[in-house]
ZATORPA-328862 format. One record per residue (C-alpha): residue in three letters; x, y, z. Coordinates in steps of 0.1 Angstrom, whole numbers, padded with zeros to 4 digits, always signed. Layout:
ALAXYZ
...
# end
This chain:
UNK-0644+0394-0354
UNK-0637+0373-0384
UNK-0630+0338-0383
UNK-0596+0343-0400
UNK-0590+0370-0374
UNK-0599+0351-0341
UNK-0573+0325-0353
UNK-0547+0347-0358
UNK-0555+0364-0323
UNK-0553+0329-0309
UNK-0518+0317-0327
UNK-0511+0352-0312
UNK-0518+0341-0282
UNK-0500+0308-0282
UNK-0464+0324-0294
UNK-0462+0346-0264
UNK-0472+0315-0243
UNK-0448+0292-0253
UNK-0420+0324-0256
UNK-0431+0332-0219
UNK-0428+0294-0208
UNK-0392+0291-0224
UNK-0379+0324-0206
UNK-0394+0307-0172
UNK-0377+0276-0181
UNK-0342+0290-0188
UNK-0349+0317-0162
UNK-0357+0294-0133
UNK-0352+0256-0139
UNK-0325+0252-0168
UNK-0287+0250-0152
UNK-0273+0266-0180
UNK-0233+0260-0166
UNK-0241+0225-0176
UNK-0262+0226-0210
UNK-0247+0216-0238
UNK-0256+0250-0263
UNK-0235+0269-0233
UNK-0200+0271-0243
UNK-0184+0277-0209
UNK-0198+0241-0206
UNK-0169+0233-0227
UNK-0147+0255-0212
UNK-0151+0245-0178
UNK-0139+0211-0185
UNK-0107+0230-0197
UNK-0103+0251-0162
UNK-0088+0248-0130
UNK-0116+0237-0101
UNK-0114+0226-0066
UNK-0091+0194-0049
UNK-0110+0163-0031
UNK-0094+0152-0004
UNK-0094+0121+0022
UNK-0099+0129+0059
UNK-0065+0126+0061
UNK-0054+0154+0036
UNK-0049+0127+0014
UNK-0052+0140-0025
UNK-0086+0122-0041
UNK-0091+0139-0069
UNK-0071+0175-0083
UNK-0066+0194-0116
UNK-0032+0192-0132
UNK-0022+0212-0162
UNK-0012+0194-0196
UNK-0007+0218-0225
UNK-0022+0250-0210
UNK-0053+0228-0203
UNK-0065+0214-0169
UNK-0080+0177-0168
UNK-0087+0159-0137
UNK-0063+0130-0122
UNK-0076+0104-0098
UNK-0062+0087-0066
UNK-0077+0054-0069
UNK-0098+0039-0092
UNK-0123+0021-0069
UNK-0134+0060-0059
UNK-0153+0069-0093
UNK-0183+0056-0073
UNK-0176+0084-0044
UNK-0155+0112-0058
UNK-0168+0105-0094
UNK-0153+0120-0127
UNK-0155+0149-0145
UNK-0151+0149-0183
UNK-0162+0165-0213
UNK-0175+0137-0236
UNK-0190+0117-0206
UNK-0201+0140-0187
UNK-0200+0147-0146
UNK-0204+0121-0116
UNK-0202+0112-0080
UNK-0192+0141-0055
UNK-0178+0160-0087
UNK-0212+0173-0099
UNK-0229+0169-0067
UNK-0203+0199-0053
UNK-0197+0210-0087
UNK-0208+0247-0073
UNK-0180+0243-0053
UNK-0154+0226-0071
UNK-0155+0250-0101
UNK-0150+0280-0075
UNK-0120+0263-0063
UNK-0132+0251-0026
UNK-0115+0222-0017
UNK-0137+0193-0007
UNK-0126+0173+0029
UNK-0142+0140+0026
UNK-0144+0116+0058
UNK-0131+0086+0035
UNK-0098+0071+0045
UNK-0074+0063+0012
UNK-0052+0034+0027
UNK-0087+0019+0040
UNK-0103+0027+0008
UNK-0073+0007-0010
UNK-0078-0024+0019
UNK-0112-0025+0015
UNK-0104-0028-0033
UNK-0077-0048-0023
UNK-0095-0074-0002
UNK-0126-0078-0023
UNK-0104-0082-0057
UNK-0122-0093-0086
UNK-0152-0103-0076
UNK-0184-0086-0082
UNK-0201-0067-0048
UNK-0196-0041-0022
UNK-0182-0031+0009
UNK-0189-0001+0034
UNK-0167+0012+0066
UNK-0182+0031+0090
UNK-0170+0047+0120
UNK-0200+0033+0149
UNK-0198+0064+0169
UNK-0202+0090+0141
UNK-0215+0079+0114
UNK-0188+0085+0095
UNK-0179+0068+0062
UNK-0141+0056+0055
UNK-0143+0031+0025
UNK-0169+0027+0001
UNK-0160+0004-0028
UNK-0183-0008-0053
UNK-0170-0037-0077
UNK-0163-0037-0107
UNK-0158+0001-0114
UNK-0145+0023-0140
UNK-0111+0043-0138
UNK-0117+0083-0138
UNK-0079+0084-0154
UNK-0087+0062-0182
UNK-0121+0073-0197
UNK-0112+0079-0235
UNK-0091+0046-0237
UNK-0119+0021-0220
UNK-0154+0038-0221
UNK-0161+0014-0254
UNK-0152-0016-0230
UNK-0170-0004-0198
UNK-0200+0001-0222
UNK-0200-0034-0232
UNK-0194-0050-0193
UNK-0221-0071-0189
UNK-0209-0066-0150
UNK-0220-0033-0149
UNK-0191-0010-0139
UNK-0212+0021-0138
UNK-0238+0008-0112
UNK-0226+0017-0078
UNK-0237-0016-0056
UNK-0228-0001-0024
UNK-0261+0023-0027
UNK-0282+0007-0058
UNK-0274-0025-0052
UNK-0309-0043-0041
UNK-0303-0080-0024
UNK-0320-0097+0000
UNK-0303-0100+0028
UNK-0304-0134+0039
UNK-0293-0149+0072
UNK-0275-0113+0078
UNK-0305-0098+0090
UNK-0312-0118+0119
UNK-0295-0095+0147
UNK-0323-0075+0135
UNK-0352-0100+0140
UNK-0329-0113+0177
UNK-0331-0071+0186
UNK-0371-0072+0181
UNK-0379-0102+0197
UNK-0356-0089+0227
UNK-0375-0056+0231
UNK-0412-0072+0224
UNK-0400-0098+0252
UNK-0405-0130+0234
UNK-0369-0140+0243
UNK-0345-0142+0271
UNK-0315-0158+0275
UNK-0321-0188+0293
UNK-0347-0197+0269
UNK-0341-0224+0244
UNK-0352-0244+0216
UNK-0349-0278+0198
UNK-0337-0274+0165
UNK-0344-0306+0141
UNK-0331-0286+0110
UNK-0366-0283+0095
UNK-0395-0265+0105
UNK-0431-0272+0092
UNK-0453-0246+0082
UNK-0487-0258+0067
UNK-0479-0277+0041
UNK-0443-0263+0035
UNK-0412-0261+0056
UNK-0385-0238+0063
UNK-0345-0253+0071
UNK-0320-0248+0082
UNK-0287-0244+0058
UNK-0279-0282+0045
UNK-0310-0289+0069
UNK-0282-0289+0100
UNK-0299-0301+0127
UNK-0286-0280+0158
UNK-0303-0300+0187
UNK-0315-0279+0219
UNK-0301-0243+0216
UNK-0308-0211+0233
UNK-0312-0178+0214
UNK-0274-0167+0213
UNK-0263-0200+0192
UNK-0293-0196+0174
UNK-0282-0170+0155
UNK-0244-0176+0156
UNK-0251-0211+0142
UNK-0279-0191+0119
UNK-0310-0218+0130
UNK-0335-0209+0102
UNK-0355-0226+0123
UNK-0357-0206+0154
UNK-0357-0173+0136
UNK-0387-0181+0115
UNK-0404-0196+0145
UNK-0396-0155+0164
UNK-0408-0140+0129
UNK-0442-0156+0128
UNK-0449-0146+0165
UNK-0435-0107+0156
UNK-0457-0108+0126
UNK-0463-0074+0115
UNK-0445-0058+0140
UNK-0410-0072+0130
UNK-0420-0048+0098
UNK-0419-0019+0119
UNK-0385-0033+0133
UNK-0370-0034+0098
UNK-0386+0003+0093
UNK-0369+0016+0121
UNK-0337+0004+0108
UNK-0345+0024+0080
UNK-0350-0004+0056
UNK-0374+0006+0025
UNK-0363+0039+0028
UNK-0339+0057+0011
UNK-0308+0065+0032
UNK-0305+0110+0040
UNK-0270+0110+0027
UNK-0254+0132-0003
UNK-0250+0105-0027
UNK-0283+0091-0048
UNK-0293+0060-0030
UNK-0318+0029-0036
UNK-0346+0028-0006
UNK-0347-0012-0009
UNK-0381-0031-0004
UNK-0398-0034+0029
UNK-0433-0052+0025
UNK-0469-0034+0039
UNK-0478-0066+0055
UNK-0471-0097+0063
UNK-0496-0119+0043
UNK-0488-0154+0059
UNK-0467-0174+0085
UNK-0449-0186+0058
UNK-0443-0154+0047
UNK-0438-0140+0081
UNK-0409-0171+0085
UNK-0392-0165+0050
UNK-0389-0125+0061
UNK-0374-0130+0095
UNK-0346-0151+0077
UNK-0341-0127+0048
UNK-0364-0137+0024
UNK-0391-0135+0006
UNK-0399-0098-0004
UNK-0370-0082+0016
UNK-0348-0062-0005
UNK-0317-0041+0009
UNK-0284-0023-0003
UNK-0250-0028+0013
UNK-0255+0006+0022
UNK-0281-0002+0049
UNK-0263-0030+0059
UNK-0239-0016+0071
UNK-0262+0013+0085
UNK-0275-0017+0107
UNK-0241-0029+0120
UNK-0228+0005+0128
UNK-0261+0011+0153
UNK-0259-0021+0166
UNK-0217-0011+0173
UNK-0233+0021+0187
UNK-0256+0010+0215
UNK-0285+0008+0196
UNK-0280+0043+0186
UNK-0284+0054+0146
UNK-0263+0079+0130
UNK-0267+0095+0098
UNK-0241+0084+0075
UNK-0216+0113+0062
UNK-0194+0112+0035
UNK-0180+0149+0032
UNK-0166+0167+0062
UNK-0159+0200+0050
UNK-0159+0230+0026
UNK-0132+0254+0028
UNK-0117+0279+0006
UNK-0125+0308-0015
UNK-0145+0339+0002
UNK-0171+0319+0016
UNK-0174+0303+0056
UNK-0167+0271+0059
UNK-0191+0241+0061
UNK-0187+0217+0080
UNK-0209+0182+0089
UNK-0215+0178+0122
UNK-0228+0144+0131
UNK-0261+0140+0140
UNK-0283+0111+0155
UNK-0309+0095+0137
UNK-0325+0082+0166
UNK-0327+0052+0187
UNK-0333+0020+0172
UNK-0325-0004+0201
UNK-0321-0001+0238
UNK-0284-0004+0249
UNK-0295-0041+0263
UNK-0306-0052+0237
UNK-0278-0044+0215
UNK-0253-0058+0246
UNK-0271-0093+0239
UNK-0270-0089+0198
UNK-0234-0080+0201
UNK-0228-0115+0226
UNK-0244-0134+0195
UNK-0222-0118+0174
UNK-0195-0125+0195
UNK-0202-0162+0196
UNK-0208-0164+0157
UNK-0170-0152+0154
UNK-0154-0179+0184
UNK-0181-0210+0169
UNK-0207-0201+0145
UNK-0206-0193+0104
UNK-0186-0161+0111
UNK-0160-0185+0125
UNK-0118-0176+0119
UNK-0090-0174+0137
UNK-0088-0136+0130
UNK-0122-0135+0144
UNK-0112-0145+0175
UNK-0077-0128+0181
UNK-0091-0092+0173
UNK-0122-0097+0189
UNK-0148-0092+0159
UNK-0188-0092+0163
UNK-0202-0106+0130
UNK-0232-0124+0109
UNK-0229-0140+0083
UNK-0259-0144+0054
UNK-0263-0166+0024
UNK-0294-0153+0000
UNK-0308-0175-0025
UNK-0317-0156-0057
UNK-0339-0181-0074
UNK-0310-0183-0104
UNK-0274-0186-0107
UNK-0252-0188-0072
UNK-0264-0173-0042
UNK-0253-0138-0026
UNK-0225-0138+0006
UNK-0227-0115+0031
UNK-0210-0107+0061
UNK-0218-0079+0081
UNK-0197-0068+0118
UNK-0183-0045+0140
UNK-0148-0048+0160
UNK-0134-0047+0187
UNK-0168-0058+0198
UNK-0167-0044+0231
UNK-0156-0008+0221
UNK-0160-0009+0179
UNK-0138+0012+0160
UNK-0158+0000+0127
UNK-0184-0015+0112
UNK-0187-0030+0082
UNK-0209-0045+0054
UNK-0197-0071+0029
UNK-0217-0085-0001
UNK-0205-0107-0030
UNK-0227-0110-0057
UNK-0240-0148-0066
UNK-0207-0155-0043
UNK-0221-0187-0029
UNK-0220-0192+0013
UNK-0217-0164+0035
UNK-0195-0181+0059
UNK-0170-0199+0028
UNK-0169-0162+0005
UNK-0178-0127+0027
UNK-0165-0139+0061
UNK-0128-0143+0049
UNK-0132-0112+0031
UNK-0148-0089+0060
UNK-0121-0103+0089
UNK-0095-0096+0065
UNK-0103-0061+0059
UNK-0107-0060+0095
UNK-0076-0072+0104
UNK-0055-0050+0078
UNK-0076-0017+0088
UNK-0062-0023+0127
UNK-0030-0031+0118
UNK-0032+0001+0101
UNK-0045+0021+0126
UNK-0022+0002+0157
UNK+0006+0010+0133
UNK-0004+0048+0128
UNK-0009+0050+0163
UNK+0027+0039+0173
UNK+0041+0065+0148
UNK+0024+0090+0168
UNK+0035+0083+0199
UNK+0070+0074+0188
UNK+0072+0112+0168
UNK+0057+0128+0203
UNK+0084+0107+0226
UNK+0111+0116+0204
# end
């Protein structure tokens, strides 16, 4: 065989390949419903699809017909971070091209989010830039996620030029990519550890100065508050840096499994994309070991997980996977619906009993401190988190009514400043509005049954 030949053999060759791998690749990977050279792409956007709804029945998102054409209309804006939006020039988000298999054969979507919770929860955090998650303790289920500042589904065409340009970031969904450490908000975690390893009991007790010596550096307390002899229960609802870097150090490694087990530096199982936040290999230092038991250092989190950690401490110790949408119906198909389903358990129930009396005391005298606290019987901590620039992060993080918790809930406000001045009155608010809401829905019920 000729030179000329063999070449022409090989370029042969080489067409049938690449022919072969672009009929694998349309055949098997491409999603042709959503390429752009499909013209039912375009169509689609034009048609009729599925309603999401609240758990309530509540309309989240439906079709309504303008000029023989569907287009998609929105509840509330805060849920383009959940529900998404669904439009031709900018494309498909959220639970609307997650369940876009289902949505475009007209199922309706049940979700487990409440809508007047999901409008306490926007309404509470207003303007400012952060997060907040409700769960429901016992089931894992989630009734508010709102991620500020967000875009409006209804209002695409007339602001997408301006969301662009948000140095804020309206597109980026803090509630499950936002990455913070988590500060002073994490110690429940470090007081469940040390209870289980046995390095604490509740008689024990410390003297506080305000400052603790480490080598040739320090760790203190906020404003370097000294908090005189304390026991481990004011320790953490006065948040002594102190004492929880002095428990750190002696958990060492092991308070890395802890975190682990709280399912830190992993991504969360749950239908919407989430960030796994930053848990460390090892803990390199005492110093180290002291910044990471007060929510420093390398520790990275979402609100997400947050709130993860004060729905199982709500639940006896006990963590549930978080679920968003309830059920599938419609069409020819069966329905699906989420069950809930244990994660495992993180905590024995003692150990959450004493986490949840800290908690307790952080509401009645510690940084989680307000008269709402107190009257509706709230479980909370509180967290500051330096950033290194600009104003630190707030957190508050909580469960109530302590003894029997209805919800939980994670609170973050970005470069906020104190936990106890910014994300406290903002997380016993939402609180306080979500029970009124519930006593109030309660009565109605009974009242309609009497009468």
């Amino acid at each position: 065989m000729t030179s000329k030949l063999r070449k022409c053999f090989v370029g042969i060759l080489l067409g049938y390949g690449i022919i072969l791998v672009g009929l694998l690749y349309w055949q098997t990977y491409a999603d042709l419903n959503k390429h752009s050279a499909n013209p039912r792409y375009y169509q689609m956007f034009q048609a009729e699809r599925g309603t999401i709804f609240d758990r309530h029945g509540e309309t989240l998102a439906k079709s309504v017909e303008i000029d023989d054409k569907y287009v998609r209309e929105y509840a509330v804006a805060s849920l383009s971070h959940v529900v998404g939006y669904f439009h031709q020039r900018y494309g498909i988000t959220g639970l609307e091209n997650v369940l876009h298999d289902e949505l475009i054969r007209g199922r309706q979507i049940y979700t487990t989010i409440d809508l007047q919770i999901q409008k306490i929860a926007q309404e509470c955090l207003g303007s400012n830039i952060g997060a907040v998650v409700v769960f429901e303790p016992s089931n894992g289920e989630i009734l508010a996620l709102v991620s500020s500042p967000f875009v409006d589904g209804n209002l695409l065409d007339k602001n997408w030029s301006n969301y662009l340009e948000d140095m804020r970031s309206p597109f980026l969904n803090r509630a499950t990519h936002g990455l913070y450490p988590p500060g002073s908000a994490i110690k429940p975690v470090v007081y469940g550890a040390a209870f289980r390893e046995g390095i604490i009991d509740e008689n024990q007790t410390w003297n506080d100065s305000g400052v603790l010596a480490i080598g040739d550096r320090t760790i203190s307390n906020f404003g370097n508050r000294n908090l005189g002899k304390i026991n481990i229960d004011e320790a953490l609802a006065y948040s002594s840096n102190v004492v929880f870097a002095q428990l750190a150090i002696e958990l060492d490694n092991s308070l890395l499994d802890y975190y682990r087990s709280f399912n830190l530096g992993n991504k969360v199982d749950f239908i919407l994309n989430n960030q796994s936040g930053y848990v460390p290999e090892i803990v390199h230092s005492q110093y180290d070991a002291a910044l990471l038991g007060i929510g420093q250092g390398d520790l990275l989190v979402t609100p997400l997980q947050m709130a993860m950690i004060a729905s199982t401490i709500a639940n006896h110790g006990i963590m549930m996977k978080p679920i968003i949408v309830k059920e599938i119906r419609g069409g020819l198909q069966m329905r699906k619906i989420a069950r809930s389903e244990e994660l495992g358990t993180v905590l024995p129930e003692e150990a959450t009993r004493a986490i949840r009396r800290a908690m307790e005391l952080a509401t009645l005298d510690g940084t989680a401190r307000s008269d709402a606290g107190a009257k509706l019987h709230i479980a909370a901590k509180t967290g500051t988190a330096q950033t290194g620039k600009g104003k630190d992060h707030a957190w508050f993080m909580g469960f109530a009514p302590s003894r029997s918790p209805r919800f939980a809930i994670a609170v973050v406000v970005e470069h906020g400043g104190t936990g106890a001045t910014v994300a406290t009155p903002i997380g016993t608010d939402i609180i306080a509005k979500i029970l009124e809401l519930v006593t109030e829905r309660e009565r109605y019920k009974v009242s309609d049954h009497d009468w």
